[in-house]
N, CA, C and O atoms as a DFTB+ gen file, in Angstrom:
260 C
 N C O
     1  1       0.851      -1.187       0.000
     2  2       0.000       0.000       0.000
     3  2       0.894       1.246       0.000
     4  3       1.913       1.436       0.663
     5  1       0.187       2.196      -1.041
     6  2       1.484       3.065      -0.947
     7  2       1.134       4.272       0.106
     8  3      -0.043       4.502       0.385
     9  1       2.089       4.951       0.618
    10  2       2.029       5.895       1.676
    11  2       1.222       7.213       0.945
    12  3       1.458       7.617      -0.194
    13  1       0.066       7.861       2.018
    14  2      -0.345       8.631       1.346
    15  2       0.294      10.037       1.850
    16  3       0.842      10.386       2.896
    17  1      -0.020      10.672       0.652
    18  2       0.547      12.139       0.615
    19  2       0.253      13.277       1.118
    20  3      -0.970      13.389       1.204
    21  1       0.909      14.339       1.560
    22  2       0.111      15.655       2.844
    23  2       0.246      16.173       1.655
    24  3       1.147      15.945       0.846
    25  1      -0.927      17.087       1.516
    26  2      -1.642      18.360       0.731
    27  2      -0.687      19.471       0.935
    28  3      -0.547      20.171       1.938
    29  1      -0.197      19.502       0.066
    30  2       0.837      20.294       0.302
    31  2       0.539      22.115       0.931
    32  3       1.240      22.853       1.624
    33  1      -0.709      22.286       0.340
    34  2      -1.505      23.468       0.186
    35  2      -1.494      24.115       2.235
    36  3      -1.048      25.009       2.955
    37  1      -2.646      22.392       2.285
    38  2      -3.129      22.731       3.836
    39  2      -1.863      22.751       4.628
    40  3      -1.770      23.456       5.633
    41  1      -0.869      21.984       4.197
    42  2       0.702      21.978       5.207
    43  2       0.943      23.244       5.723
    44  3       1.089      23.310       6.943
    45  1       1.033      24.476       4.933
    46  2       1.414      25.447       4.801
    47  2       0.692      26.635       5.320
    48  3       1.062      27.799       5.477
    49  1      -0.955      25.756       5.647
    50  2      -1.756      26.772       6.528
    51  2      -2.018      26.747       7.666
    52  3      -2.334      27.629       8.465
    53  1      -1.813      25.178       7.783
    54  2      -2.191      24.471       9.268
    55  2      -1.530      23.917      10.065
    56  3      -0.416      23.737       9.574
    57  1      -1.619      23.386      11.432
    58  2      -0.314      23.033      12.130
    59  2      -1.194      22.296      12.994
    60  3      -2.385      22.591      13.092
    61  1      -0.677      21.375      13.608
    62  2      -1.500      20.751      14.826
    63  2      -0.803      20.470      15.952
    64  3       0.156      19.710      16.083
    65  1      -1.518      21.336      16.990
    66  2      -0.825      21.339      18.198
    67  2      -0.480      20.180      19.158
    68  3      -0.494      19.133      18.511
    69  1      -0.186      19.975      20.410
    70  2       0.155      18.954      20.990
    71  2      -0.664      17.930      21.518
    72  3      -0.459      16.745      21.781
    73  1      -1.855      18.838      21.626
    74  2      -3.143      18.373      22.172
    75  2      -3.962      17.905      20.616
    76  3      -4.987      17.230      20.524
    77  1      -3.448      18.280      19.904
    78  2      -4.338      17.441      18.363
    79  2      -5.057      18.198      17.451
    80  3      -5.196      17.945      16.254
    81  1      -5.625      19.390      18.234
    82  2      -6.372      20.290      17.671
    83  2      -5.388      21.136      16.665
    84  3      -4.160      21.070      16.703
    85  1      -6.270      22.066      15.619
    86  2      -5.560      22.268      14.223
    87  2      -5.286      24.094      14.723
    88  3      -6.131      24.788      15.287
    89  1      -4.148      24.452      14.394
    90  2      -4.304      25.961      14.413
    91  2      -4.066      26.441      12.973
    92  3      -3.422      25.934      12.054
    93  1      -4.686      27.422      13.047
    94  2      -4.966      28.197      11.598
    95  2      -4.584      29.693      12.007
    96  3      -4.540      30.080      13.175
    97  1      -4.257      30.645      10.652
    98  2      -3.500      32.183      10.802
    99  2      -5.092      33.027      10.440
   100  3      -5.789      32.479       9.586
   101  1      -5.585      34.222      11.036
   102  2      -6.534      34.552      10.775
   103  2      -6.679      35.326       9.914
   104  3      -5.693      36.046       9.757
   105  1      -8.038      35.635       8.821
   106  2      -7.780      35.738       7.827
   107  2      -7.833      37.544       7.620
   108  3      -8.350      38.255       8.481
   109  1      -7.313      38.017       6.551
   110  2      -6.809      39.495       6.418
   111  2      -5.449      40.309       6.695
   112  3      -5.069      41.403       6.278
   113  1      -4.865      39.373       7.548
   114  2      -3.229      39.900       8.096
   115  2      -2.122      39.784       7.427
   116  3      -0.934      39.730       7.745
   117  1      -2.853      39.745       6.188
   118  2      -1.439      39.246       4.795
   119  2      -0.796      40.759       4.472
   120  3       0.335      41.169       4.732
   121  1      -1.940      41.466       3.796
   122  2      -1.383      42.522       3.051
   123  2      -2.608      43.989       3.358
   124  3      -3.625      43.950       4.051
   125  1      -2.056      45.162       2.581
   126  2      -3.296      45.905       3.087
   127  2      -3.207      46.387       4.623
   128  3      -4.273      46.729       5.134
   129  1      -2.326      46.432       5.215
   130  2      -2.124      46.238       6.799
   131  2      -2.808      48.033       6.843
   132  3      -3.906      48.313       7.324
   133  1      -1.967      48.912       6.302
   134  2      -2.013      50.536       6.853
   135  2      -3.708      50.845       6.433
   136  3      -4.074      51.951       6.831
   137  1      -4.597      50.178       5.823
   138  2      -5.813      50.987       6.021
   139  2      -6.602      50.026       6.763
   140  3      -7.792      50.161       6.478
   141  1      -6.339      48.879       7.815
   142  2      -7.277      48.609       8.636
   143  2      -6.277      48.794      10.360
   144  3      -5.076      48.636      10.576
   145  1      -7.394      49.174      11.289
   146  2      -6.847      50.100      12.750
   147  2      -5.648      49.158      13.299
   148  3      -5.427      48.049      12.812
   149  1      -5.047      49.604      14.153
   150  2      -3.993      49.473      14.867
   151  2      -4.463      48.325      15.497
   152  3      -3.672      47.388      15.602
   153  1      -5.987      48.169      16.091
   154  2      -7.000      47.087      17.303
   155  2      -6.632      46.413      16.696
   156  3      -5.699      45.666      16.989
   157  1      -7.366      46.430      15.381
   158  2      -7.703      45.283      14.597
   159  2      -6.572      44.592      13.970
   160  3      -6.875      43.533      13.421
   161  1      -5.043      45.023      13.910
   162  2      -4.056      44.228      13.060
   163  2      -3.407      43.780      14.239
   164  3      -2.610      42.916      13.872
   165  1      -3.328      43.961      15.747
   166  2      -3.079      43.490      16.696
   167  2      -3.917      42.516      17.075
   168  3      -3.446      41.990      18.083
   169  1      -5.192      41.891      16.679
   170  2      -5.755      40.809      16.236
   171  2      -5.550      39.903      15.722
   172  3      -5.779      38.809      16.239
   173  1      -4.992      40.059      14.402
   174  2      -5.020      39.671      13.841
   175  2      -3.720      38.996      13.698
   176  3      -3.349      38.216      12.822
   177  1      -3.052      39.484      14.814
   178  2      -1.433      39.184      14.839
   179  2      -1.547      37.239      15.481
   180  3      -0.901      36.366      14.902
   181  1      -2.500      36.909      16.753
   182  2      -2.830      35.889      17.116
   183  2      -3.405      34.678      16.354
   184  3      -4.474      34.867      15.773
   185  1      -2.732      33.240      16.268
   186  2      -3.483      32.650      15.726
   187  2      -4.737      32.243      16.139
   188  3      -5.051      32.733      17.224
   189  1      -5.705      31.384      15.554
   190  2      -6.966      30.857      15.495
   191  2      -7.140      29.409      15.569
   192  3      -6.673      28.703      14.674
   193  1      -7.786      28.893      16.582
   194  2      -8.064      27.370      16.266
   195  2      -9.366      26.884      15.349
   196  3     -10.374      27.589      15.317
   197  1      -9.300      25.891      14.757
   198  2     -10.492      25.278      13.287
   199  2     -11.101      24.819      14.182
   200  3     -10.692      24.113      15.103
   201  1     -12.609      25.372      13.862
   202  2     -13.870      24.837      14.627
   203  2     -13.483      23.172      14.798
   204  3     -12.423      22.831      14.275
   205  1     -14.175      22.265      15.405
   206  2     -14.200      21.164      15.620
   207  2     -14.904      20.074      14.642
   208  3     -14.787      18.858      14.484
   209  1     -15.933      21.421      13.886
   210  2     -16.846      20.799      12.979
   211  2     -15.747      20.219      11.673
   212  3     -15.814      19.150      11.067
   213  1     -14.783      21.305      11.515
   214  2     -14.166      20.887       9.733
   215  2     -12.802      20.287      10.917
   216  3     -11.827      20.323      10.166
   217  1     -12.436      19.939      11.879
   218  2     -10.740      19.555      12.248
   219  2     -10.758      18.044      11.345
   220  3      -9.845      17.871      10.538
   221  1     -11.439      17.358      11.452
   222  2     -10.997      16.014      10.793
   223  2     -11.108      16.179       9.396
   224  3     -10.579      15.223       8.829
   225  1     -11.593      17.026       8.592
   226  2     -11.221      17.357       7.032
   227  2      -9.767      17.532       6.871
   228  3      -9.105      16.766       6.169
   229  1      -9.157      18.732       7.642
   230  2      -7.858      19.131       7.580
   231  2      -7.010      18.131       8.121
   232  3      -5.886      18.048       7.627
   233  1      -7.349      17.283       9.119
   234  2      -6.163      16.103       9.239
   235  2      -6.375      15.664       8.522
   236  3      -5.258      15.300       8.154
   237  1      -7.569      14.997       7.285
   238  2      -7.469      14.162       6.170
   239  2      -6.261      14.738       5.694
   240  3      -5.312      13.998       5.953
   241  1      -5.942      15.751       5.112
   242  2      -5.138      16.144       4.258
   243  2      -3.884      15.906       4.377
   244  3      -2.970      15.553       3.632
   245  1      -4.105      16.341       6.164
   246  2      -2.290      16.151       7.280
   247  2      -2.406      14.641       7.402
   248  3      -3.436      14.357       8.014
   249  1      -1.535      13.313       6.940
   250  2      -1.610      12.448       7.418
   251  2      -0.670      12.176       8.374
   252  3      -1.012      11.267       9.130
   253  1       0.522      12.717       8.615
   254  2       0.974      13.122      10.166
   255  2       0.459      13.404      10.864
   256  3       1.061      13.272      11.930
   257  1      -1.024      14.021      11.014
   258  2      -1.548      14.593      11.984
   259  2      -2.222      13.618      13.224
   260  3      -2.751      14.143      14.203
């Protein structure tokens, strides 16, 4: 059976912590930074954990996970 392959895509968005659960970067903090407030990009600086509803989609992808 051959070994299956991590999504290379989700690798690069997602991470899974020690406890199992998936962390994700929240969305808007890429680019564009100087016209949304100071609050709000200090927000946005923290990551985010994936609801519980989609976490086993994204480990499909992670098979390390």
């Amino acid at each position: 059976m051959p070994k299956m392959k991590t999504n290379r895509a989700a690798a690069k968005r997602f991470k899974v912590t020690g406890s199992g659960r998936v962390r994700r970067p929240k969305m808007g903090g890429q680019h564009c930074l100087n016209g949304k407030s100071r609050k709000r990009r200090r927000r946005l600086r923290d990551n985010d954990m994936v609801s519980p509803a989609l976490e086993h989609r994204i480990k499909r992808l992670l098979p390390y996970a």
